[in-house]
C-alpha positions in Angstrom: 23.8 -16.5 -24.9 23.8 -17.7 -21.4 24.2 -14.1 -19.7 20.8 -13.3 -22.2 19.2 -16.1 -20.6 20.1 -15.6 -17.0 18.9 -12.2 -17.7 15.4 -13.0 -19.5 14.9 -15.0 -16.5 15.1 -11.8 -13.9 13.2 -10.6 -16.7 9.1 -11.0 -15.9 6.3 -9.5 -17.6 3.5 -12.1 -16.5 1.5 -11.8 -13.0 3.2 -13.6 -9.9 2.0 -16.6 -9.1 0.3 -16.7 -5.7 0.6 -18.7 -3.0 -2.7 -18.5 -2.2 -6.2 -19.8 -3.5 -7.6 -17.0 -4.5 -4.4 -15.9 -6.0 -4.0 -18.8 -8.0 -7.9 -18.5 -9.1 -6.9 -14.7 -10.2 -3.6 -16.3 -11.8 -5.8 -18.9 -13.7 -8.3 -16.4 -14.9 -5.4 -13.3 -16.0 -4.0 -16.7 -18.6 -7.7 -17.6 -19.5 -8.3 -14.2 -21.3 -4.9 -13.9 -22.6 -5.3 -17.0 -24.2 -8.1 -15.6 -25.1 -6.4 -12.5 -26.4 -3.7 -14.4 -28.2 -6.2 -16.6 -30.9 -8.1 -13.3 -31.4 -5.1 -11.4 -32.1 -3.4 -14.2 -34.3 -6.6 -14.9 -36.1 -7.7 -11.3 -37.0 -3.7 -10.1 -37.7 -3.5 -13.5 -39.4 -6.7 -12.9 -41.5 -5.2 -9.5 -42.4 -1.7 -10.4 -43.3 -3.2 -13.4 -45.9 -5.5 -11.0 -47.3 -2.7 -8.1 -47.9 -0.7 -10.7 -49.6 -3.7 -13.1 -51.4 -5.4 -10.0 -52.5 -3.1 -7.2 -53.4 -3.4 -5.0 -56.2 0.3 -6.5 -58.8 -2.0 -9.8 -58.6 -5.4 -8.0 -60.1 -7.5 -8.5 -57.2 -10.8 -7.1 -57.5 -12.4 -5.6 -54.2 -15.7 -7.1 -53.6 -18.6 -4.8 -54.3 -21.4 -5.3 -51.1 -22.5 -2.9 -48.5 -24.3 -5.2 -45.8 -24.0 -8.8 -45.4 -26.4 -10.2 -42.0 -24.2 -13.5 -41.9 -21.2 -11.1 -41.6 -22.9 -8.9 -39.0 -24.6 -11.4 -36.8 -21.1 -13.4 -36.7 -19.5 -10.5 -35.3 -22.3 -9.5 -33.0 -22.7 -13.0 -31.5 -19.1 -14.7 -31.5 -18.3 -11.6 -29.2 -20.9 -12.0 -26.8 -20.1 -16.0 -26.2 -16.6 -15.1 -25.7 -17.5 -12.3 -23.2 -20.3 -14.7 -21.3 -17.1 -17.2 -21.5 -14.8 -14.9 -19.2 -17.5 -13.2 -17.3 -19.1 -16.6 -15.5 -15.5 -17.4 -13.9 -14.6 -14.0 -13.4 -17.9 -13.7 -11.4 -17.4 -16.5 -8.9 -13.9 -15.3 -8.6 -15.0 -11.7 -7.8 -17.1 -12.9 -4.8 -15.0 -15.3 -3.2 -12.4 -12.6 -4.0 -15.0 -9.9 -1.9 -16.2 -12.5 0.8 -12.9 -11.3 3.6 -15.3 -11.9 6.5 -16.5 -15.5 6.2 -14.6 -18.1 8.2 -11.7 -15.6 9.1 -9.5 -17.1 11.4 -7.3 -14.2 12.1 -7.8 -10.2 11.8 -4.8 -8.0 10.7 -5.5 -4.3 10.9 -3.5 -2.3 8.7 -2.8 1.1 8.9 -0.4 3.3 6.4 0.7 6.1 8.2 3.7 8.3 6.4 6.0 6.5 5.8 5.5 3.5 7.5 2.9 0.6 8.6 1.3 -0.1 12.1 -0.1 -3.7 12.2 -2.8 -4.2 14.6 -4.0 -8.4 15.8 -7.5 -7.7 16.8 -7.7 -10.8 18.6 -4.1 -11.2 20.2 -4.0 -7.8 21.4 -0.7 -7.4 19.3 0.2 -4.1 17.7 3.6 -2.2 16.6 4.9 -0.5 14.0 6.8 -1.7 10.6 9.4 0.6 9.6 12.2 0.2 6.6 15.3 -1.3 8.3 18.3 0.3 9.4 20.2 -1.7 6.7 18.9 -0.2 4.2 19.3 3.0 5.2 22.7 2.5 6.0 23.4 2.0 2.6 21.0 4.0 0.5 24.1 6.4 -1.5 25.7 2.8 -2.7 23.3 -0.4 -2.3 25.1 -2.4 -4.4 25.2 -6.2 -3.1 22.3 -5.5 -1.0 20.1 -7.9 -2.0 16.6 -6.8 -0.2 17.7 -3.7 -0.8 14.2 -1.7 0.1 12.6 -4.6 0.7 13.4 -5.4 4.1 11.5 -3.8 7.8 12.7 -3.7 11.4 9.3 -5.8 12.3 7.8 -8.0 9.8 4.5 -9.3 9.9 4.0 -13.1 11.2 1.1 -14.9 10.3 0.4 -18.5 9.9 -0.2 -20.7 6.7 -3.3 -22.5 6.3 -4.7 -20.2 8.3 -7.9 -17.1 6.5 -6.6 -14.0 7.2 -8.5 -11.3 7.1 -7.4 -7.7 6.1 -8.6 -4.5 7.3 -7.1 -1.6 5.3 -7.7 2.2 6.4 -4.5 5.2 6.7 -4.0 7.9 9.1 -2.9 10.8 6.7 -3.1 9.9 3.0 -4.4 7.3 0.4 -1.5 3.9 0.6 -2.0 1.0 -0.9 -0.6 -2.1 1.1 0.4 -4.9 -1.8 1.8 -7.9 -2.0 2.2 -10.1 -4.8 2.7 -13.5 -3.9 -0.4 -13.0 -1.6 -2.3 -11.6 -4.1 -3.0 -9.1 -1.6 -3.6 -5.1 -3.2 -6.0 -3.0 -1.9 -6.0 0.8 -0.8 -5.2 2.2 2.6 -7.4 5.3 2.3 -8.5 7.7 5.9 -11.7 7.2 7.0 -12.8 4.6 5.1 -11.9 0.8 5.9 -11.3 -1.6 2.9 -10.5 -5.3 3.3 -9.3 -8.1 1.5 -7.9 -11.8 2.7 -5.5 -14.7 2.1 -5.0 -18.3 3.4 -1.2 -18.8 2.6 -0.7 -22.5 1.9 3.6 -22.0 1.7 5.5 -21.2 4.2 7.9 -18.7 3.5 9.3 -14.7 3.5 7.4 -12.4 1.3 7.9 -9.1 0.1 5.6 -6.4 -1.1 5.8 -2.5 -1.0 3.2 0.5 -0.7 1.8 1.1 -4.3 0.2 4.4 -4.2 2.0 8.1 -4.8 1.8 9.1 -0.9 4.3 11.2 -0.8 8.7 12.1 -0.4 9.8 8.7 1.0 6.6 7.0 -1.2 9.4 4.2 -2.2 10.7 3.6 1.2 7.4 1.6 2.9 7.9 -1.7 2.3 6.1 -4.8 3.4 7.6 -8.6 4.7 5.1 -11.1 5.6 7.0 -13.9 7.1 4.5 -17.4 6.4 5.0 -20.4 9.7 3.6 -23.1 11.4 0.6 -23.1 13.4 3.3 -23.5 16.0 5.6 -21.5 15.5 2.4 -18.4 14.7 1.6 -19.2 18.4 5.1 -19.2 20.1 5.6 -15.7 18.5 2.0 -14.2 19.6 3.1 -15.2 23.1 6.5 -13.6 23.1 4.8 -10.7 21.9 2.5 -10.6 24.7 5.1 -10.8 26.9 7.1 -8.1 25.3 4.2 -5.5 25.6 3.8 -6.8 29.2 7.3 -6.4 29.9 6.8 -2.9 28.1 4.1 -1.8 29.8 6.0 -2.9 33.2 9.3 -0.8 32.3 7.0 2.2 31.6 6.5 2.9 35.0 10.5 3.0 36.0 12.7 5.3 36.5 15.2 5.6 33.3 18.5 6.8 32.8 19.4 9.8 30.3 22.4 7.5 28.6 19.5 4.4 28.1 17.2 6.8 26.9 19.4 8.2 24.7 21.0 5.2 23.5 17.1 3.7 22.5 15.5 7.3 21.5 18.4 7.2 18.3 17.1 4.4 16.9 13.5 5.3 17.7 14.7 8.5 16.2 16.3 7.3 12.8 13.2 5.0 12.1 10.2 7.2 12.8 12.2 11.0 12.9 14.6 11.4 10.2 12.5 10.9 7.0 11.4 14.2 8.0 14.0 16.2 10.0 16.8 14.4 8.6 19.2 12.0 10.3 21.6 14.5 11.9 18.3 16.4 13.0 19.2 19.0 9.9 15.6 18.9 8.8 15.0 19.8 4.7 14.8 23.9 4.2 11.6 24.8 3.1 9.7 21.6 4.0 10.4 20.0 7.4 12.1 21.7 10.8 15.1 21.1 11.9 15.5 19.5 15.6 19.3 21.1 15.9 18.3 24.4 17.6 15.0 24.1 17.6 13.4 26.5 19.9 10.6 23.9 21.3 13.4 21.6 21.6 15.7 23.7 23.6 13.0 25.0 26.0 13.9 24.4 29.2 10.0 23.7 29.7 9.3 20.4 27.8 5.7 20.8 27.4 5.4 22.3 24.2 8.0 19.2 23.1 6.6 16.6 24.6 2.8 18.2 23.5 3.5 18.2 19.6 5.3 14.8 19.7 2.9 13.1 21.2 -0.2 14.5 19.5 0.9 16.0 16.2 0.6 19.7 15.0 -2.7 19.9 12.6 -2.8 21.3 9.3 0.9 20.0 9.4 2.9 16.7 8.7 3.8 16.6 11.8 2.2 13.2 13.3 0.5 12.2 16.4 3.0 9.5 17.6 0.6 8.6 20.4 -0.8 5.8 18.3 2.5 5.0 16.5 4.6 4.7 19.2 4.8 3.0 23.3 5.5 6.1 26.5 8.7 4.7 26.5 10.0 4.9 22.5 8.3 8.2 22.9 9.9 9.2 26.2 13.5 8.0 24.3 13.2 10.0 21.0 12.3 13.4 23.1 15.6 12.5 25.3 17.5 12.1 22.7 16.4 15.2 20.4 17.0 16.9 23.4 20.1 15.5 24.6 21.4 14.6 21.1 21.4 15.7 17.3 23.7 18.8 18.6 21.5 20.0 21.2 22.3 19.9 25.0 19.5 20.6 27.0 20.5 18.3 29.9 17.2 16.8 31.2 15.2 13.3 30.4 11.8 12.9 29.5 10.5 9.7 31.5 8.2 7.3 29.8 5.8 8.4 33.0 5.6 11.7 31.9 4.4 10.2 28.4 1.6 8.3 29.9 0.5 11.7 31.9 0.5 13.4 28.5 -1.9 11.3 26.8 
């Protein structure tokens, strides 16, 4: 009896409750009309049942002989419509503040779903990278047993601050995502060339979890979402050591790099953005992706062609631009280390200069 109750627990069929206002609104409304739902459904099934039993055929019940009755009709016609006009004034006032992203927005989160992975862009702080599933899960994708996030967890999460509007701006480079997360009440389509929004003022501080949920292709399952909820505070401390970091970046793009650091940062470049598609030992899929082992643009001793479809994508392919996805210097490490790794031995680097010539 206990394990059934532990279990019925991990068990839930109901809506998450939010952490948000609007969320809790949504919340509040989803139980309104299935209260609703549950009197209706007892009452007519319970009308039913009585009238099986009360009026069945072994006790001589007579069927009533009457083709129209208006009391009948105009009970059905107008109990209906109050309990419609009942849901439908809440549910109106929830659907525009649910709509109204733009009013009061403190903070402006671009989102872009990009196969298979996110790129966050802070309009405001000039803050923008990439979110990818973590290593640790796919480290142990063929057994995840005891990995509690399993899926569920990204190399850079998404810091925003609580009491804070947020506002949401959805759009995708390739195919239609959907960028969801349930505690936010946050779910809302990713689709190219359109932007979408939504918003959020997260009152708890806290790590939450979400996932893509739209069909967008192989590795659909493996893009998913943390949202990591601080302090005022603590928002601001992070936004400047991001700063710096793209500083510092930017700064370290213009030196002079050695093939074993490139190599060393280009395989986990590699592994994050790279092997979805070609595989992680560079194998590719037959039939589907390349392989980067002997590939012939990789093993030209001219790296233009390399350097050319990396950094701006092959059209009417899968093959994405990584220009937008990724800094001259990740760039700059992944070509060094197809090149100089994954079974191939070319024997040159590709500098993150080079990179920022190419673009």
């Amino acid at each position: 009896m206990l394990s059934m109750a532990s279990a019925q627990a991990a068990y839930q069929l109901n809506m998450t409750e939010s952490v948000t206002p609007i969320g809790r609104q949504l919340y509040g409304l989803h139980m309104l009309v299935f209260g609703i739902c549950v009197v209706i459904g007892v009452g007519v099934f319970g009308v039913m049942a009585w009238s099986i039993f009360h009026h069945r055929k072994s006790k001589g019940a007579v069927p009533a002989d009457f083709h129209e009755s208006t009391k009948v009709e105009v009970a059905w016609t107008v109990v209906p419509l109050l309990i419609l006009i009942g849901i439908a004034i809440p549910a109106t006032g929830t659907l525009i503040e649910l709509e109204d992203a733009k009013t009061d927005a403190e903070i402006t989160l671009q989102v872009t779903g990009i196969q298979w992975k996110w790129k966050y862009t802070y309009v405001d702080e000039g803050i923008s990278f990439v979110s990818n599933l973590a290593q640790s899960s796919r480290d142990v994708m063929k057994d995840p047993t005891g990995n509690e996030n399993y899926l569920l967890e990204v190399d850079n999460p998404i810091v925003l601050p609580v009491n804070k509007k947020i506002r949401f701006l959805f759009h995708a480079d390739d195919v239609i995502h959907a960028w969801w997360v349930p505690e936010l009440a946050v779910k809302q389509d990713a689709i190219p060339g359109f932007i979408n929004d939504s918003w959020a003022i997260i009152e708890e501080p806290g790590v939450y979890r979400g996932q893509c949920a739209e069909l967008c292709g192989k590795d659909h399952g493996f893009m998913p979402i943390v949202v990591n909820a601080v302090s005022e505070a603590e928002y601001q401390e992070w936004v400047a050591g991001m700063q710096a970091e793209a500083a510092a970046a930017a700064s370290a793009a213009t030196q002079e790099w050695s093939m074993a650091d490139l190599v060393e940062r280009g395989e986990t470049v590699y592994q994050a953005n790279c092997s979805a598609c070609h595989g992680p030992t560079g194998a590719g899929i037959p039939g589907a992706f390349p392989a980067i082992t002997g590939s012939s643009i990789v093993l030209d001793a001219d790296p233009a062609a390399h350097i050319d479809i990396v950094v701006n994508g092959k059209a009417g392919t899968a093959m994405a631009a990584f220009k937008n996805q990724l800094n001259d210097i990740d760039i700059a490490a992944a070509l060094t280390y197809q090149r100089n790794g994954l079974g191939n031995s070319v024997g040159d680097t590709i500098q993150p200069s080079t990179i920022a010539a190419a673009r």
